[in-house]
N, C-alpha and C positions, 0 to 999 in steps of 0.2 A: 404567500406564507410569510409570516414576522419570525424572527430571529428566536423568541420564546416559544413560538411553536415548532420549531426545527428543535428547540432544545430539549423540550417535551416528548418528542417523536424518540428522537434519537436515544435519549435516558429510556425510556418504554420499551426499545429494541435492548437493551444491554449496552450502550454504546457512550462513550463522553463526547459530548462537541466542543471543538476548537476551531482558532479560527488561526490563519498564519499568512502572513505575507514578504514571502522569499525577497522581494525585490523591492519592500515597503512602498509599490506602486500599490499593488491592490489588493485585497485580503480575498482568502480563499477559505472553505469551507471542508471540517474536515469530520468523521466521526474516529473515537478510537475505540480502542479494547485488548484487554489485556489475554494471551493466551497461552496459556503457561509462561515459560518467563521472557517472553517477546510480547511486544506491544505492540499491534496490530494499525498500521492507517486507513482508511476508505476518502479518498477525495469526495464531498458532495457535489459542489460548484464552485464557482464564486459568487463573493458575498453580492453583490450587483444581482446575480441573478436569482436569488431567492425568492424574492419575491411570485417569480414565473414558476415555480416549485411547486408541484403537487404532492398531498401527503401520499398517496398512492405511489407516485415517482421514488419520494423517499424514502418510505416503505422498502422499495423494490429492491434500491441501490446499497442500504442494509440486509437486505435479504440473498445476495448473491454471495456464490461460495469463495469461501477465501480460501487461492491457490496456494497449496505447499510445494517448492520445488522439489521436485525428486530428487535422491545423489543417486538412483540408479540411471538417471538422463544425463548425467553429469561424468563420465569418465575421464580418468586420472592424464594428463597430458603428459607422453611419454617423449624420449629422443631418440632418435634412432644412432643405435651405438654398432650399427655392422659398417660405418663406413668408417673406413681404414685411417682418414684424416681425426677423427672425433673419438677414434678409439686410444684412449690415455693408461689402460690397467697394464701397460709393458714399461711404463716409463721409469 
């Protein structure tokens, strides 16, 4: 797959392609989107491996659900205030 039809693919699913290279060793392949007021990433590959990319594959890897963390999986990190050394409200 060439780089215009990844860009094809990608705009067709709702998706912008970017490309970013953390370490300006080697570029990587990214789709985004906007959802509500966050901006969404999907890594595709890297740019190297495009080529070996089927539109099926890409297809697929825009078609996977994008996770929301829960804050009901997320509870609040408490201290434990019953030990006598950490308890400060007499001071």
């Amino acid at each position: 797959m060439t780089e215009e039809e990844a860009r094809a693919i990608i705009k067709a699913h709702g998706w912008f392609y970017t490309e970013r290279s953390p370490k300006r060793v080697a570029k990587y392949i990214y789709a985004k989107r906007r959802r509500g007021k966050k901006m969404i990433q999907r890594y595709i590959c890297p740019l190297s491996k495009l080529p070996e990319l089927s539109k099926e594959q890409l297809v697929e890897i825009l078609a996977r659900p994008i996770e929301e963390p829960s804050s009901a999986e997320h509870e609040p990190e408490v201290t434990d205030t019953t030990d006598p050394l950490t308890h400060t409200d007499e001071l």
